[in-house]
C-alpha positions in Angstrom: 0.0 0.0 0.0 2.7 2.4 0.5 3.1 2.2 -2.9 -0.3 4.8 -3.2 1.7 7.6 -0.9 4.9 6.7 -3.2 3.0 7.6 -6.7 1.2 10.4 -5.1 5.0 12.2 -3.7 6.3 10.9 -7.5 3.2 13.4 -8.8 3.3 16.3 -6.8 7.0 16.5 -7.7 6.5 16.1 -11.0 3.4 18.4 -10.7 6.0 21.2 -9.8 8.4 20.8 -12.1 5.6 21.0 -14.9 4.6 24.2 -13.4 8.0 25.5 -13.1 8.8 24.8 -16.6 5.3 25.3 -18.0 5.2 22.2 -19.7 2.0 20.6 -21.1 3.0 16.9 -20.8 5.2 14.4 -19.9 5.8 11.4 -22.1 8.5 9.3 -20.3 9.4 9.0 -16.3 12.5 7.0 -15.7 12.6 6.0 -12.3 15.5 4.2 -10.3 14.7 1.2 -7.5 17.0 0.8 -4.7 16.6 -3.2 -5.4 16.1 -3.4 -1.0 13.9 -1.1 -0.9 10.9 -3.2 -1.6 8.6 -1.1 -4.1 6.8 -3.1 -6.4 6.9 -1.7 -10.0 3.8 -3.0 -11.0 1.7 -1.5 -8.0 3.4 1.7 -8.7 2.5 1.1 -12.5 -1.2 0.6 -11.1 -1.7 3.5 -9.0 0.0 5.7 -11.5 -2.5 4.6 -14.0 -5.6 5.0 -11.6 -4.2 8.8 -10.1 -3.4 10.0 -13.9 -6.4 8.7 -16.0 -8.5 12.6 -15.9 -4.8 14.2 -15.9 -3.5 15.4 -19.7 -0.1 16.3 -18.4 0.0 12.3 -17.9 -1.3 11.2 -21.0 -0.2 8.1 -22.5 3.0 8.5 -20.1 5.3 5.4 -19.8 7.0 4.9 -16.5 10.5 3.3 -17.1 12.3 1.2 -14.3 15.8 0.2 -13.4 17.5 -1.0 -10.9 20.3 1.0 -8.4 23.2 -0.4 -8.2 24.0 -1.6 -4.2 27.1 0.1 -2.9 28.8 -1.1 -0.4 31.9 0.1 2.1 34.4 -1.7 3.7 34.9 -1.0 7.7 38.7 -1.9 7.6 39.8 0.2 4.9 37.1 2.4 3.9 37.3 1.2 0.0 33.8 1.9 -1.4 32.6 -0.7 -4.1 29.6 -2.0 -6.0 28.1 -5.2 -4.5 25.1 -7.8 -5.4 22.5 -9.0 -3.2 22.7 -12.4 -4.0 26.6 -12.7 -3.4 28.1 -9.5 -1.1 31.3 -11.0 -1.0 34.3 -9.3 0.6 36.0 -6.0 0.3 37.8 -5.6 -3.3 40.4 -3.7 -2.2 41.5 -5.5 1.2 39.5 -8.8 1.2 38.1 -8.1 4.7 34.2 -9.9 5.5 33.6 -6.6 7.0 31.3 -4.7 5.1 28.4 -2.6 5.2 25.6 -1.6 2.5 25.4 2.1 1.8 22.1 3.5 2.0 20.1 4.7 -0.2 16.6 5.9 -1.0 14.2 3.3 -2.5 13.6 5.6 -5.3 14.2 8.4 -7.4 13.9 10.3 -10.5 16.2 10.0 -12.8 14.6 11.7 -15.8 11.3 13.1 -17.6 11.0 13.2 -21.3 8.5 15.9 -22.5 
């Protein structure tokens, strides 16, 4: 469900921008997922369908996802590096276990085509 609140923030931002920029529609949103952060693209898909239908700034828009790229840092040396969910591994620089995800937020707009 959070998903709802998540479209609607998506919206007001992208209500502002529009203003700012006086545009009259949006054709493309590319969005990026933080792949822990748990949003589902397809319920985002839904509610952005549902909240847009009456909107012509929104029409026929396309909502495109990828996925964020985990970063990681190593607490022994302090080397930042790229990582994978399904194998963390160790640090690249030093080889040390002791590593810690880098946060980040679960999603964010990377561009708008108009």
């Amino acid at each position: 469900m959070h998903e709802f609140s998540i479209t609607n923030s998506i919206l007001s931002i992208l209500g502002k921008i529009a203003d700012d920029r006086k545009l009259k529609r949006i054709k493309k949103i590319r969005l990026i997922l933080n792949p822990m952060g748990g949003i589902e693209k397809e319920s985002l898909k839904f509610y952005f369908k549902f909240l847009t239908k009456d909107n012509p700034l929104f029409k026929d828009c396309r909502l495109v996802f990828k996925k964020d790229i985990l970063r990681a840092v190593c607490t022994d040396c302090g080397a930042e590096f790229e990582i994978s969910l399904k194998r963390p591994g160790n640090c690249k620089s030093c080889n040390s276990r002791n590593i810690k995800i880098i946060p980040a937020d679960d999603i964010r707009i990377l561009s708008i085509d108009v």
